[in-house]
C-alpha positions in Angstrom: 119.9 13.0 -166.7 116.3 13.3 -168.5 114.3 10.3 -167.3 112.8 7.7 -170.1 110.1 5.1 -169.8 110.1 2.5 -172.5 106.8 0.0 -171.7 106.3 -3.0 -173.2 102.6 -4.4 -173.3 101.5 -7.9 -173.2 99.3 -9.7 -175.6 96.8 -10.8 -173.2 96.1 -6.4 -172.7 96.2 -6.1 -176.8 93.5 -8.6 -177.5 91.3 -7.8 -175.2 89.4 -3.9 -176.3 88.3 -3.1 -172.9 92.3 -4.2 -171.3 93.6 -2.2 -174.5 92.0 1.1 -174.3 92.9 1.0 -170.4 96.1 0.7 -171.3 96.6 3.1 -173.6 95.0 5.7 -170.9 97.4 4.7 -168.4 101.0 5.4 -171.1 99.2 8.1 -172.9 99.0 9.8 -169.2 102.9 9.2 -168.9 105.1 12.5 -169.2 107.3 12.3 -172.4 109.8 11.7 -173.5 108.8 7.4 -173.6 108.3 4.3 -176.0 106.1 1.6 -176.5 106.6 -2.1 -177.4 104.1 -4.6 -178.2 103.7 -8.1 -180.2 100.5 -9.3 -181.1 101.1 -13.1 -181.8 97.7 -14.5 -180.7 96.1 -12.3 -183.4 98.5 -13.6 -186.0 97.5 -16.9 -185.1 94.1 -16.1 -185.6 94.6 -14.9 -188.8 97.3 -17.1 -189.9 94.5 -20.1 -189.5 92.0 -17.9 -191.2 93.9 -17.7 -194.4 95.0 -21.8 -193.6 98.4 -20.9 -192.7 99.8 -23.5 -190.3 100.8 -21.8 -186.4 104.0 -24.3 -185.7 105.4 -23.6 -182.0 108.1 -25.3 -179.8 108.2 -24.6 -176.4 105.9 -22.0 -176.9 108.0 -20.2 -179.7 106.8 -19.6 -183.3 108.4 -21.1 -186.2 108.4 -18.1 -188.7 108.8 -19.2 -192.5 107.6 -16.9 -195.4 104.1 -16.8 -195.1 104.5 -16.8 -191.2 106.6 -12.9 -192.0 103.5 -12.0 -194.2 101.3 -12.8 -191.6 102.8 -11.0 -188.7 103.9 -8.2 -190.9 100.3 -7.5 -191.5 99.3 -8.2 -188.0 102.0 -6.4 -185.7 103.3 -3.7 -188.2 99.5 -3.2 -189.7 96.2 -3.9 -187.8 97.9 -3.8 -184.1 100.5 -0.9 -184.4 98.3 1.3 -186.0 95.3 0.7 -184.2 97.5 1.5 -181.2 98.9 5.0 -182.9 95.4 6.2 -183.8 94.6 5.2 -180.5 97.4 7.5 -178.9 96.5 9.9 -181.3 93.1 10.4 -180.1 94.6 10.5 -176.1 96.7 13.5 -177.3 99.7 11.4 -177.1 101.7 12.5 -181.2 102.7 8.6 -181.9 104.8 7.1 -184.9 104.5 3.5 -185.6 107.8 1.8 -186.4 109.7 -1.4 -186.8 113.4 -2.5 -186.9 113.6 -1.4 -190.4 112.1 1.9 -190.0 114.5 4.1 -190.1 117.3 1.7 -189.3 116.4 1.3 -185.7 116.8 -1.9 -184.8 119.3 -4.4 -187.2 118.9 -8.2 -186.4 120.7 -11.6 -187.7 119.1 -14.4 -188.0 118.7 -16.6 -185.2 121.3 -20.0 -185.8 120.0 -23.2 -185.9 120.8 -25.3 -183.4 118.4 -28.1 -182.4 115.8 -26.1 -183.9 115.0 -23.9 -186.9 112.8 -20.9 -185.6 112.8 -19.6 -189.6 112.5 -15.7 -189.7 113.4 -15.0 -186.3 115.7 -12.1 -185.7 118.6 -11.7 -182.7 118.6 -7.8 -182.5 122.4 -6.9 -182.9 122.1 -3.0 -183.1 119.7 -0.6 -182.0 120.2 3.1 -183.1 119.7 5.5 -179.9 120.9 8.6 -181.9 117.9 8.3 -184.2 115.7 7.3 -181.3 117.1 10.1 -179.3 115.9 12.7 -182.0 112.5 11.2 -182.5 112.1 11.7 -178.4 113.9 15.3 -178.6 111.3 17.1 -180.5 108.4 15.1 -178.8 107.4 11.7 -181.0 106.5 8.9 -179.0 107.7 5.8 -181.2 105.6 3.0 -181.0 107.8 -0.4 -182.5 105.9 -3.7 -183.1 107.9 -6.7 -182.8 109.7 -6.9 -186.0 113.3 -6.2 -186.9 115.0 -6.3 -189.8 118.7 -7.5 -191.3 119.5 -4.6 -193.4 119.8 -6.5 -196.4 115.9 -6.4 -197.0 114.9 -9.1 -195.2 112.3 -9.1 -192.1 112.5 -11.0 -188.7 110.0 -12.0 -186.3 111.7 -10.7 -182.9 111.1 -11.3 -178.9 108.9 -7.5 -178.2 110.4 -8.7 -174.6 114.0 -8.5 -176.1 113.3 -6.1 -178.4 112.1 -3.5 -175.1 115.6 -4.6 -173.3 118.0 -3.3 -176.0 115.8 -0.5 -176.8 116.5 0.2 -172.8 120.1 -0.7 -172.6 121.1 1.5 -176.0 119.4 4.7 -174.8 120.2 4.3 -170.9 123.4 5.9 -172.4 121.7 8.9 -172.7 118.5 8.5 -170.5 117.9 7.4 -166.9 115.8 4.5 -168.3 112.8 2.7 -166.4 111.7 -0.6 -168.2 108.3 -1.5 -167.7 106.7 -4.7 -168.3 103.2 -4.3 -168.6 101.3 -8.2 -168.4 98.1 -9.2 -167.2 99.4 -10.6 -163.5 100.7 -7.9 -160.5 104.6 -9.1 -161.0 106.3 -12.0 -159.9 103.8 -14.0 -158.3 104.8 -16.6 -155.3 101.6 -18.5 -155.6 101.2 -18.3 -159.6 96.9 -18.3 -158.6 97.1 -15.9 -155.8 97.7 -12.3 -157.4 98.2 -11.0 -154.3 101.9 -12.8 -153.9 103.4 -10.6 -155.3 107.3 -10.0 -154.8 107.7 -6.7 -154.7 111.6 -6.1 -154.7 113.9 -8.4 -156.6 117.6 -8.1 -156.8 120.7 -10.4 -158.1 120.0 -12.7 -155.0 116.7 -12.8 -154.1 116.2 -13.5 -158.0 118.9 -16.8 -157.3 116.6 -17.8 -154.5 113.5 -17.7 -156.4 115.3 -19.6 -159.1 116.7 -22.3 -156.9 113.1 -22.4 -155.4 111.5 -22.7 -158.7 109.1 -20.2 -158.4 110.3 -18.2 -161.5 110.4 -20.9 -163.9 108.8 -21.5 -167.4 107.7 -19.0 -169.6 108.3 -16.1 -166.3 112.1 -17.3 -167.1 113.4 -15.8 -170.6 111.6 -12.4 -169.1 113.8 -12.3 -165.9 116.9 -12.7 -168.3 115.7 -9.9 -170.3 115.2 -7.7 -167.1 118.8 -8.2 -165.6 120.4 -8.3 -168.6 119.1 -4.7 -169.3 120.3 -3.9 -165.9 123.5 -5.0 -166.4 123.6 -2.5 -169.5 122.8 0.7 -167.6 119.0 0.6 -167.2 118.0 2.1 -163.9 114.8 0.0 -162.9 113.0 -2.8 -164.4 109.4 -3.0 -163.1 106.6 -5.9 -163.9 102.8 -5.8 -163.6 99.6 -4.3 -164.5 99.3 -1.4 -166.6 98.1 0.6 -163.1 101.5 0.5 -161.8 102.2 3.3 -164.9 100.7 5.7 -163.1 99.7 4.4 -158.8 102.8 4.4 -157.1 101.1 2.4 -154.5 99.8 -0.2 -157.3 101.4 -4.4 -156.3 104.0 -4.8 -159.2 107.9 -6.0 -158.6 110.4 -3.8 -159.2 114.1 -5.2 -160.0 117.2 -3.9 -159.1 120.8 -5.5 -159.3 
């Protein structure tokens, strides 16, 4: 079975040029076929308070009304996706940008309320490998921002985190996925300001231990869902770290595994 690397990139790396262009080095230099996955919601903040747009969060989560799906339209399927495709342009790497909606990739519902109303926020439902699949058979590298769509027209703000797993999970049918994590620490991290603890092999257990020991807790916590839940759907590995594990084997990153 063809192997497939799908890489999702952290904010931290996007807004920073220098952390950016390193990046973009490291997955350009991957071998095909392989996607990318980013966000970008600290520059829609900064431009959502530009224009006077309130940024509303809870626990760290945006609340997306109508002007917030203007804003990070502009900002994740505009400034940051194409910056990134004319930057994997220039590294030889042939890019499309896409989101959910383009070409019916990724279908979402809107997230129920429950305590809280997170707005526009899609719950991706359906992903569709076959068109995927063709885009990486005659050697596109898709590039998706972090927005999905309902099929009925409307647009959702969506988890790049989540939206990386069930990209991995629909084409694992057809690939031997790898699911890279790209952030700006080494992995899971014992001592979260020592980035030399790193764990470097998690499965099912030692990722109950670490739970019941609290050191993955917080925001490291709806990630580690996201990684075992794609390997519960076929994915072969699920790796966290720098972007210099893309490409140094001998790089400190954590590697999961059920």
């Amino acid at each position: 079975m063809k192997k497939l690397n799908i890489v999702k990139v952290g904010g931290n790396i996007i807004e920073k040029e220098e952390d950016l262009q390193s990046f973009l080095d490291a997955f350009a230099a991957l071998p095909e076929p392989k996607i990318l996955v980013h966000g970008g919601g600290k520059l829609a903040s900064q431009l959502a308070e530009r224009l006077e747009i309130p940024v509303n969060m809870v626990n760290g989560r945006r609340i997306t009304d109508a002007e917030t799906v203007e804003v990070i339209t502009m900002v994740y399927g505009g400034k940051v996706n194409k910056s990134i495709v004319a930057g994997l342009q220039a590294r030889n790497c042939n890019a499309i940008g896409f989101s959910g909606a383009d070409g019916n990739t990724i279908l979402s519902v809107k997230r129920p309320v429950k305590e809280i109303d997170f707005g526009f926020v899609g719950d991706v439902v359906a992903v569709d490998s076959e068109m995927i699949d063709k885009l990486l058979s005659i050697g596109i590298t898709p590039a998706f921002c972090a927005i999905t769509h309902d099929g009925n027209g409307q647009l959702f703000n969506t988890n790049a985190d989540t939206i990386a797993c069930e990209l991995a999970r629909g084409l694992s049918k057809n690939y031997e996925v790898t699911l890279n994590y790209c952030f700006e620490k080494n992995g899971v991290l014992l001592d979260i300001n020592d980035d030399t603890s790193v764990v470097k092999d998690i499965d099912s257990a030692k990722y109950a231990e670490l739970l019941e020991e609290k050191i993955i807790a917080d925001g490291m916590l709806p990630k580690m869902e996201n990684c075992f839940y794609a390997l519960k759907g076929g994915v072969q590995q699920v790796r966290l770290g720098k972007p210099e594990m893309l490409y140094n084997k001998d790089a400190n990153f954590t590697t999961l595994r059920l």
